[in-house]
C-alpha positions in Angstrom: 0.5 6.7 -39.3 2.0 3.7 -39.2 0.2 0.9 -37.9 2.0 -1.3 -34.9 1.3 -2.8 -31.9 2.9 -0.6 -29.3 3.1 -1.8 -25.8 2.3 0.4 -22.6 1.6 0.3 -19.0 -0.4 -2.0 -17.3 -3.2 -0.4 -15.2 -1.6 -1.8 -12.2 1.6 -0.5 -13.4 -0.2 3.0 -13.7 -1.8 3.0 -10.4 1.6 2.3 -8.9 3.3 5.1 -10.5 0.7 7.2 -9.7 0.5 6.6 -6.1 4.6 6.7 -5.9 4.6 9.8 -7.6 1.4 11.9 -5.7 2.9 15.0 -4.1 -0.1 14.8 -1.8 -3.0 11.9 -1.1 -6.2 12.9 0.1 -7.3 10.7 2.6 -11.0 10.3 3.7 -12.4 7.9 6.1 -14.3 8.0 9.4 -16.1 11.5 8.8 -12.5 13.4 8.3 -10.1 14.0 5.8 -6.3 14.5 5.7 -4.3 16.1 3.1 -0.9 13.7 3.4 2.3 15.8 1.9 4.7 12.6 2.7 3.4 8.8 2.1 5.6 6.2 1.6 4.6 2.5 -0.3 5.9 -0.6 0.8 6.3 -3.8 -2.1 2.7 -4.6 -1.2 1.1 -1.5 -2.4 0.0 -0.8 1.1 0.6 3.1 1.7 2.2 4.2 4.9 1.7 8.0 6.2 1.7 10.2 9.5 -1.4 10.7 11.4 -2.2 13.3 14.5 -2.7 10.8 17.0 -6.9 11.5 17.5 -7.4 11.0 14.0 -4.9 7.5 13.7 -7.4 6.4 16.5 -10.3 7.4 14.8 -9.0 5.8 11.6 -7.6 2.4 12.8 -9.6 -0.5 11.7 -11.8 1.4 9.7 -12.3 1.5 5.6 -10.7 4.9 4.6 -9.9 5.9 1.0 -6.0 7.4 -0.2 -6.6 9.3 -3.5 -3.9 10.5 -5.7 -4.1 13.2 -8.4 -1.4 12.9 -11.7 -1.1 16.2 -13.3 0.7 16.5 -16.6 4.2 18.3 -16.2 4.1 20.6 -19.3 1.4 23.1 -19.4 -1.5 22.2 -21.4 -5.5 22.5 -21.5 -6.4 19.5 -19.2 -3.1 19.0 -17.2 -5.4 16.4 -14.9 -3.1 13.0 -16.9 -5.6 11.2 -13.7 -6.5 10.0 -10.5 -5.5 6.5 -8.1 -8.0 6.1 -5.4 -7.4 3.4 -3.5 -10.0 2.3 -0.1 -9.0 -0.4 2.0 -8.6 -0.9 5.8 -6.6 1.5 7.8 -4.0 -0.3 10.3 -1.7 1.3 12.9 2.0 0.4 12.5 4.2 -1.3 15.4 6.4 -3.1 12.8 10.2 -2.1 12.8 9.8 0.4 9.3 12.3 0.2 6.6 15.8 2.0 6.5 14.9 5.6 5.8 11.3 5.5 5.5 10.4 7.0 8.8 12.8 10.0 8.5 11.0 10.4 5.1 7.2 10.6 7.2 8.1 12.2 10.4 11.5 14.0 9.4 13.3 11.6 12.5 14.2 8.1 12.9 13.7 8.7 16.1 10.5 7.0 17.0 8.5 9.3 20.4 5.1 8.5 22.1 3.2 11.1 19.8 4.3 10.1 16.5 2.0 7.5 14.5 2.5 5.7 11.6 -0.5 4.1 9.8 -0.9 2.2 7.0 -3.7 1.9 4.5 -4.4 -1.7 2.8 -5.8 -1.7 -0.6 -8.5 -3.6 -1.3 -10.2 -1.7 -3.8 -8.7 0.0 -6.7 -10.3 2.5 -9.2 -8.0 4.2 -12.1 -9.1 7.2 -13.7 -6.7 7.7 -17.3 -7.6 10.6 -19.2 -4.8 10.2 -21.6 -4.6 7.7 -24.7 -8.2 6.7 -24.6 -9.7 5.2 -27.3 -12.9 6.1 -29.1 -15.8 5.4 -26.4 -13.4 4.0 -23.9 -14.4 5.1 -20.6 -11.5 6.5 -18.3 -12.3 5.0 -15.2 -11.5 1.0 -14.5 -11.0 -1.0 -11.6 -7.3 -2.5 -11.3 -7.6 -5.7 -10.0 -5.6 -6.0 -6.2 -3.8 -8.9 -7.6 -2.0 -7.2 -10.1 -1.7 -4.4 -8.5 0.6 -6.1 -5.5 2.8 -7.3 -7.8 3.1 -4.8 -9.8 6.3 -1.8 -10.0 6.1 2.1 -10.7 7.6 2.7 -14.0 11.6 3.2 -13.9 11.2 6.0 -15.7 8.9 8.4 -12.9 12.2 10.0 -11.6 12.9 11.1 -15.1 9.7 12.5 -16.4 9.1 15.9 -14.7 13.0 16.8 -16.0 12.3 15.4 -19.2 9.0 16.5 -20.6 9.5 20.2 -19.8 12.9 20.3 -21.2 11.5 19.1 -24.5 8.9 21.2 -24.9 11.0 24.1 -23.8 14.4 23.4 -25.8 12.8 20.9 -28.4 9.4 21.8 -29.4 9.5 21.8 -32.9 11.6 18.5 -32.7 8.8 17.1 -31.4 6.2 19.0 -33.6 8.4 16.9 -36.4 8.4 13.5 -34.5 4.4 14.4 -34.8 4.1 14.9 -38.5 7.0 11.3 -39.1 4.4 9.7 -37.1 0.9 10.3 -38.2 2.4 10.6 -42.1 1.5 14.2 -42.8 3.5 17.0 -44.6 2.0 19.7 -42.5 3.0 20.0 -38.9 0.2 20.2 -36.2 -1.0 23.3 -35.0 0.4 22.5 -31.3 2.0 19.4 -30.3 2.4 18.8 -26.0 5.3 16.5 -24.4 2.1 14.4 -22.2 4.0 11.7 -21.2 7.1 9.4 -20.9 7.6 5.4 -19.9 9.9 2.5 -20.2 8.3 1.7 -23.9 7.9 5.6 -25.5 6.8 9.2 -25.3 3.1 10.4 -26.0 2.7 13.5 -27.7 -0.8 15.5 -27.4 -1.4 16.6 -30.9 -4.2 19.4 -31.5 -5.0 20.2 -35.1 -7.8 21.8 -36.8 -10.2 21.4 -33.6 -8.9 18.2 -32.9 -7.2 16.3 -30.2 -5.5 13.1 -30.1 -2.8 11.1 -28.2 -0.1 9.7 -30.3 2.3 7.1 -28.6 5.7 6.4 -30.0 7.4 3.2 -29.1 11.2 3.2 -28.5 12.8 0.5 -30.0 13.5 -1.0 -26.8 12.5 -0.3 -23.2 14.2 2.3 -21.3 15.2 2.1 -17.9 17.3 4.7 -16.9 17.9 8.7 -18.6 21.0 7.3 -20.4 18.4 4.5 -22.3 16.3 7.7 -22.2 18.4 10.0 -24.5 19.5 7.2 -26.5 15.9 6.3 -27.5 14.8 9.6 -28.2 17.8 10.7 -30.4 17.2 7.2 -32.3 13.4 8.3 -32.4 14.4 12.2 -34.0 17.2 10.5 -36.3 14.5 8.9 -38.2 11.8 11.9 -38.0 15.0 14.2 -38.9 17.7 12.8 -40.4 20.5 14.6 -39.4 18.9 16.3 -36.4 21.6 15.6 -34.4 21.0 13.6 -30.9 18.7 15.0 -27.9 20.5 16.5 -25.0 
């Protein structure tokens, strides 16, 4: 395989794609919990969801904790890619909210008595990666709150659940062949998984012979948008396969 520095995600970076991608967040805090199908995040990182009114009284002031799952698009043995939980303070909302943002939580920009928005305030961060790990690296880390206010989701988290199924569904043995280009071996895995896609590359899960590994490829500059997308890949296949043809 060759042997480069390739760039990734930050864990902060990770966190926040993770939280902005969650279909659901469980929230837990002040003996309850609350499955939340609609959250929205503000620059801050602090997530902002719908509460029935007892529990937002029950919640307000108090330390709760908002945990998000990421599960890997493309089916696979371990589709749990991992977990965001994030505890911090839990604040009612008066505040004027952004354009769009309470249609998006309550289905209404119309704001009634019964309706309330809350918002939880990160203070603690734990990340939980199962993917790309090295040898004896733990999974779990705590993402310092610094970062992670500052930090953006990755451009690319609109693009990924199109993406990775469509590869492994219309491209699979393109990317069985990226595999083999990348890790310098004739024969070609026994089962190669789309795992995941960012601004710098795609990751391949490549099972062979009773092992597993996570292979990163880099793209020769960072995406930002499924034009850049397509463009890196069929660059990427063009040297794997010369005269593949480009990805579409």
């Amino acid at each position: 395989m060759r042997s480069t520095t390739i760039p990734t995600l930050t864990p902060a970076e990770r966190a926040r794609t993770i939280v902005a991608t969650a279909s659901t967040l469980r929230v837990q805090g002040a003996s309850m919990g609350l499955d939340v199908h609609r959250h929205g995040v503000v620059p801050d990182g602090s997530v902002l969801f719908q509460a029935p009114p007892d529990l937002a009284e029950s919640l307000a002031g108090r330390t709760a904790t908002a945990t998000a799952v990421d599960v890997a698009t493309v089916p696979q043995a371990d589709r749990i890619r991992g977990t965001v939980t994030l505890a911090g303070p839990v604040l009612e909302v008066d505040d004027p909210l952004p354009v769009g943002l309470r249609a998006h939580l309550t289905g209404t920009e119309k704001p009634d008595d019964r309706t309330r928005i809350v918002r939880l305030v990160p203070e603690r961060i734990g990340l939980t990666w199962n993917c790309e790990r090295r040898s004896g690296e733990p999974p779990w880390e705590r993402v310092k709150i610094a970062d992670y206010r500052v930090a953006h989701p990755d451009p690319l988290l609109s693009y990924e659940a199109e993406w990775l199924p469509h590869l492994q569904a219309d491209h699979g043995q393109v990317l069985s062949a990226l595999a083999s280009y990348e890790l310098g071996v004739d024969q070609e895995p026994e089962d190669v998984r789309a795992l995941s896609i960012d601004r710098y590359g795609l990751v391949l899960r490549v099972s062979d012979h009773g092992c597993r590994r996570d292979l990163r490829i880099a793209f020769d500059r960072p995406a930002c948008c499924g034009c850049d997308v397509r463009e890196a890949l069929s660059a990427m296949v063009e040297r794997a396969v010369p005269g593949a043809g480009p990805l579409c």
